[in-house]
C-alpha positions in Angstrom: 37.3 -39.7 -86.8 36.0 -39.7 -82.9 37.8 -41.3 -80.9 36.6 -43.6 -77.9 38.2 -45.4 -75.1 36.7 -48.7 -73.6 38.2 -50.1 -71.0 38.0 -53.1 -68.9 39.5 -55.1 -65.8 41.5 -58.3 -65.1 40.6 -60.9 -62.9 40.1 -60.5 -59.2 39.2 -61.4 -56.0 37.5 -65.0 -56.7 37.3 -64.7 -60.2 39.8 -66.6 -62.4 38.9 -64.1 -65.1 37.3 -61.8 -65.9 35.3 -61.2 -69.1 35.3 -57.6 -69.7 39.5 -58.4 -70.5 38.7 -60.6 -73.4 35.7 -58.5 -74.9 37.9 -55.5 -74.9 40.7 -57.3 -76.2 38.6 -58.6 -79.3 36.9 -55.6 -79.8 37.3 -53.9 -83.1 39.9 -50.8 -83.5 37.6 -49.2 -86.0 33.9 -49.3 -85.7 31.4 -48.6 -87.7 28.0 -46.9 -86.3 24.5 -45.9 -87.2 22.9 -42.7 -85.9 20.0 -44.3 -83.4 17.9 -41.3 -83.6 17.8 -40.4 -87.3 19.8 -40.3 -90.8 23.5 -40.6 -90.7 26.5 -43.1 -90.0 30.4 -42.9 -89.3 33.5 -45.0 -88.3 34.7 -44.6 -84.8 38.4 -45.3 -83.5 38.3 -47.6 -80.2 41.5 -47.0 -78.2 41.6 -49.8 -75.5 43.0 -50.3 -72.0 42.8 -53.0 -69.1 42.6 -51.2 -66.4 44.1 -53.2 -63.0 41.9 -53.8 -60.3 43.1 -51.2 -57.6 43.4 -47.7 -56.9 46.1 -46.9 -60.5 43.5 -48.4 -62.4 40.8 -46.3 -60.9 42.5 -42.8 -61.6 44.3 -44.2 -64.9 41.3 -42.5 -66.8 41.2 -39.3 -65.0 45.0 -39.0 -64.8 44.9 -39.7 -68.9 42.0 -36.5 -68.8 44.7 -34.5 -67.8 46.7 -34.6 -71.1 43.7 -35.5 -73.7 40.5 -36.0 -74.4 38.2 -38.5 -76.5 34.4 -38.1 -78.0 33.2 -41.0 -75.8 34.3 -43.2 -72.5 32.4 -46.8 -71.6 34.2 -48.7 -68.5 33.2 -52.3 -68.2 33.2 -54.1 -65.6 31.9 -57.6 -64.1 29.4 -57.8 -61.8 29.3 -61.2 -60.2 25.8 -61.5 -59.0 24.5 -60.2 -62.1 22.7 -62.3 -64.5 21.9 -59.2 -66.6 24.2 -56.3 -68.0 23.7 -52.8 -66.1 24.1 -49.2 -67.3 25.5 -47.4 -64.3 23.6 -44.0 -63.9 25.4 -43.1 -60.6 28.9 -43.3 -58.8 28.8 -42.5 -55.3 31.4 -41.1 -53.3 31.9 -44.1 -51.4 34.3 -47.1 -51.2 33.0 -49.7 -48.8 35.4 -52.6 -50.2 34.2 -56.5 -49.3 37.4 -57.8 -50.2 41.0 -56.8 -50.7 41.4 -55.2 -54.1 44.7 -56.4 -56.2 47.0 -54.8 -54.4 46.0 -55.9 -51.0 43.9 -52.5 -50.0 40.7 -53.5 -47.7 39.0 -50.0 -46.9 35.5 -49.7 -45.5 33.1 -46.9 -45.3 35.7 -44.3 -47.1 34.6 -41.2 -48.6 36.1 -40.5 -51.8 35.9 -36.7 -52.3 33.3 -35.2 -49.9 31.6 -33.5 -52.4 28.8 -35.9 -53.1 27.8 -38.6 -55.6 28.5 -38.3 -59.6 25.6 -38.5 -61.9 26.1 -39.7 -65.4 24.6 -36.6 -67.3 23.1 -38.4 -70.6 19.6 -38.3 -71.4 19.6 -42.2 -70.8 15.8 -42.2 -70.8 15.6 -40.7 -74.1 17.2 -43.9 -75.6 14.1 -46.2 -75.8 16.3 -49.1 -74.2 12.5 -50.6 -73.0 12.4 -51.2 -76.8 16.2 -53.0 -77.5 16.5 -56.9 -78.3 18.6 -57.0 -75.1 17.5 -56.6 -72.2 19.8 -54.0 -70.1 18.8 -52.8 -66.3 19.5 -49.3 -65.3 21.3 -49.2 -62.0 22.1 -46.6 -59.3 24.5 -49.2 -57.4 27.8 -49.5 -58.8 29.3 -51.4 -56.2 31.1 -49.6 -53.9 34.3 -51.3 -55.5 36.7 -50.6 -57.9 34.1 -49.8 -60.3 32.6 -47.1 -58.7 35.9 -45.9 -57.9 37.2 -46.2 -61.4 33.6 -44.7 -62.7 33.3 -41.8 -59.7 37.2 -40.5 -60.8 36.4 -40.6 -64.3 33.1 -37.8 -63.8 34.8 -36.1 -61.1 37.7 -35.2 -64.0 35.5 -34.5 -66.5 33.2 -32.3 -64.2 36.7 -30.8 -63.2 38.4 -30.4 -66.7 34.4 -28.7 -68.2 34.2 -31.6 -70.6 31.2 -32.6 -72.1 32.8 -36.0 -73.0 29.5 -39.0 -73.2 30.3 -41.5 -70.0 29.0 -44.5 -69.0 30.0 -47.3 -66.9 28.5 -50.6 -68.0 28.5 -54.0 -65.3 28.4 -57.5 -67.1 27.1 -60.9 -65.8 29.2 -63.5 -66.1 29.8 -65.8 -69.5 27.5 -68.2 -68.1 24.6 -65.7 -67.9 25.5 -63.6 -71.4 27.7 -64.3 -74.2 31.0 -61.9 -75.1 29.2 -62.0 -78.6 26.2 -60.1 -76.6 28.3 -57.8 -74.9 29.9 -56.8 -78.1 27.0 -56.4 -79.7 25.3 -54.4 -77.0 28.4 -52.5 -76.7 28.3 -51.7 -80.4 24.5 -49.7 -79.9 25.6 -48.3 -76.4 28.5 -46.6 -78.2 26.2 -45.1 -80.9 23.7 -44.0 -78.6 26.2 -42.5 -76.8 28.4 -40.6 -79.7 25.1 -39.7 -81.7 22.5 -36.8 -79.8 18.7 -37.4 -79.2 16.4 -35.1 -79.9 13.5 -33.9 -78.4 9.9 -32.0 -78.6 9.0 -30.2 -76.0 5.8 -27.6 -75.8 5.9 -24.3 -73.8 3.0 -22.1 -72.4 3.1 -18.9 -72.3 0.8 -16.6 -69.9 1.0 -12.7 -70.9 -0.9 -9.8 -69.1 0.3 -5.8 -68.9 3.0 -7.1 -66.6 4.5 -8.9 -69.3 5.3 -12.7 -69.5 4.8 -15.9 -66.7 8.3 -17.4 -65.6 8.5 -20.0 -63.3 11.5 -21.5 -61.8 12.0 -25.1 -61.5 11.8 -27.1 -58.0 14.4 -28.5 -56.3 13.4 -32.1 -56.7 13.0 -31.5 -60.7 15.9 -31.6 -63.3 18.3 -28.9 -63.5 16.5 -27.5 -60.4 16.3 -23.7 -59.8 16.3 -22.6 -63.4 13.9 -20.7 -64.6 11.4 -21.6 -67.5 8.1 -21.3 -69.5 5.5 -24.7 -68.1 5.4 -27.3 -69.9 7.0 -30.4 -71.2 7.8 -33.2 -73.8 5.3 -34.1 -76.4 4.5 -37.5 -76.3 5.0 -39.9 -79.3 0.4 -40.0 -79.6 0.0 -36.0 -79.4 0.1 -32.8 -81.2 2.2 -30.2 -79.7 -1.3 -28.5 -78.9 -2.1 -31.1 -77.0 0.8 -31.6 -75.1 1.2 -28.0 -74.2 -2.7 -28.0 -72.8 -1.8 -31.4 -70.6 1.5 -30.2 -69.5 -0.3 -26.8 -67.9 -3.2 -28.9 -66.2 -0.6 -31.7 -64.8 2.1 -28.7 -63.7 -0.2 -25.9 -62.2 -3.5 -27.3 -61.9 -5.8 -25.2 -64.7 -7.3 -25.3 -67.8 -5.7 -23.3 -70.6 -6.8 -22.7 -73.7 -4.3 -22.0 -77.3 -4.2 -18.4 -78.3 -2.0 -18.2 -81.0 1.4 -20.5 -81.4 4.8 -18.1 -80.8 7.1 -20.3 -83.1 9.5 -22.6 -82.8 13.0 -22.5 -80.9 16.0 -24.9 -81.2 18.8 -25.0 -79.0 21.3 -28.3 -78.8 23.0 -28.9 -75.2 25.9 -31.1 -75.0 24.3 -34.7 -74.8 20.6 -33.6 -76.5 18.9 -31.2 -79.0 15.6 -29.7 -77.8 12.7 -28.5 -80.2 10.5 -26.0 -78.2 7.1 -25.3 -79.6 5.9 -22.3 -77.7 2.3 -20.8 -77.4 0.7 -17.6 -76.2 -1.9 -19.3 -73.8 -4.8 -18.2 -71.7 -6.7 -19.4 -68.6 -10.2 -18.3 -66.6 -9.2 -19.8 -64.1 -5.8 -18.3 -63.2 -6.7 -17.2 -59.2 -7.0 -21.5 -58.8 -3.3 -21.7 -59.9 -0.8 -24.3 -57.9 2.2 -24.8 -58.5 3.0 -28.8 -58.8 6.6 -28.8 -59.8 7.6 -25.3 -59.8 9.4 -23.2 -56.7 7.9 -19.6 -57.5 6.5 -17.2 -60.6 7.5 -14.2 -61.9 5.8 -12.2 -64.5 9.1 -10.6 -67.1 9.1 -7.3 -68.8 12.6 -6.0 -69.3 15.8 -7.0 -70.5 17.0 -7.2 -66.0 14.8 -10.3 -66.4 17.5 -12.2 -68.6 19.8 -11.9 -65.5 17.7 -15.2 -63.8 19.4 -18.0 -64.4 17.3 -18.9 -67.1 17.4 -23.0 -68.8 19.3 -22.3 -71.4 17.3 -23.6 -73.7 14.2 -20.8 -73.1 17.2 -17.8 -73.4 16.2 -17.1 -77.2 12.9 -17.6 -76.5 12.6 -15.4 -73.5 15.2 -12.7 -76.4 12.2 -12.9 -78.6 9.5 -12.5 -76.4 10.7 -9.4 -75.0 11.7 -7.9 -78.0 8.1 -7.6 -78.9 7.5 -5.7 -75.7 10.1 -2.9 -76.8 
């Protein structure tokens, strides 16, 4: 059975309490969930912790990383100006405390490891949370408090410790602005969303001359930058993979391609997503007007040396495949 912690805090500061302590408290040990994104169902077990509002609380997860793991972590947290919960995408490395925490510490403008902010890595977008009955704000501001603290420690382990272990930090208003019935609730379809993988289409283009196959590497202002790739990009929910694959080359490099022949189809699952690739042989007449929108450089592949770029690992098979055909 997967196992997930949620944790929450106590009261502090100003507030009398705090209800992220109760909603854990109530929350079910055993829980059962839907797959979001397709067929399927299971029972979950929900290991929980109040976690105390100072520094020991903030390391208690990471500390815990050291001797175990579980499927799944969701801190909660209150955010007292909120009037609408907030999924956490970001902890930076930064404590710039307004107030003493519980154990009397007051630090400002403290840098909590030097080696830069921690990124939730789930495919958040992918969720369709535009579409839930609740409404739920995606945030890059955790606070600069305990609960960036707590959520920052939390990635650093995991990052540390190589675990691809779903985490999320999620800040609630106060009663008065949502009920604990709605937190549990939205709690319920974060923790399936988070325990069950999207998936995705995505179409490929693929140039070919005598000098083999175009590669392109990915810019540094673009996901996973630097690694290398065929153009192109997710196929919308309103168009055929053709399609997609003939928009993606005119929006990325600035020409008109036209379909040769389709290559096949490639799967590969990463640790938070599973990617369908529909690749094509494609052709252009207008190849000299080439620009690269969100691409770095080109290479045309030929050899099996070529697998040494550091390739999304995703397009590996693919890129196996294609040269295979050459030899």
């Amino acid at each position: 059975m997967p196992r997930v912690l949620l944790t929450g805090f106590g009261p502090f500061g100003s507030h009398e309490t705090n209800p992220t302590e109760s909603i854990v408290n109530t929350f079910p040990t055993i829980l059962p969930i839907k797959n979001p994104f397709g067929p399927g169902s299971s029972e979950v077990s929900i290991e929980k912790r109040i976690l105390s509002v100072d520094q020991l609380g903030s390391i208690w997860t990471a500390k815990e990383l050291e001797l175990r793991e579980w499927d799944a972590i969701l801190h909660l947290g209150l955010c007292g100006e909120c009037t609408s919960p907030r999924l956490e995408l970001l902890a930076e490395d930064k404590l710039d405390m307004r107030i003493p925490d519980n154990s009397g510490r007051c630090v400002t403008d403290v840098v909590l490891s030097g080696n830069g902010d921690q990124a939730s890595p789930l495919p958040i977008k992918k969720w369709g949370i535009d579409e839930w009955s609740i409404e739920v704000e995606l945030s890059k501001d955790a606070g600069r408090f305990i609960c960036n603290e707590t959520y920052f420690r939390t990635l650093e382990a995991l990052e540390n410790h190589k675990f691809a272990i779903p985490c999320l930090f999620l800040h609630l208003p106060s009663t008065e602005h949502f009920s604990n019935q709605n937190a549990t609730n939205l709690i319920r379809k974060i923790l399936a969303h988070m325990l069950y993988k999207p998936s995705i289409k995505v179409a490929a283009g693929i140039f070919t001359s005598e000098k083999g196959f175009l590669a392109m590497r990915r810019g540094d202002d673009e996901p996973k930058p630097g690694k290398w790739e065929f153009p192109g990009g997710t196929i919308e929910a309103d168009e055929t993979p053709e399609q997609a694959v003939v928009r993606e080359l005119d929006e990325e490099l600035g020409i008109e391609a036209n379909i040769v022949k389709k290559a096949g189809v490639w799967h590969h699952t990463y640790p938070f997503i599973h990617v369908e690739i529909h690749a094509y042989i494609v052709e252009s007449l207008s190849m000299d007007a080439l620009q690269l929108q969100v691409h770095s450089e080109m290479k045309w592949i030929s050899s099996v040396e070529d697998l040494t770029l550091d390739w999304l690992e995703a397009d590996i098979p693919l890129v196996n495949d294609l040269l295979k055909t050459i030899h």
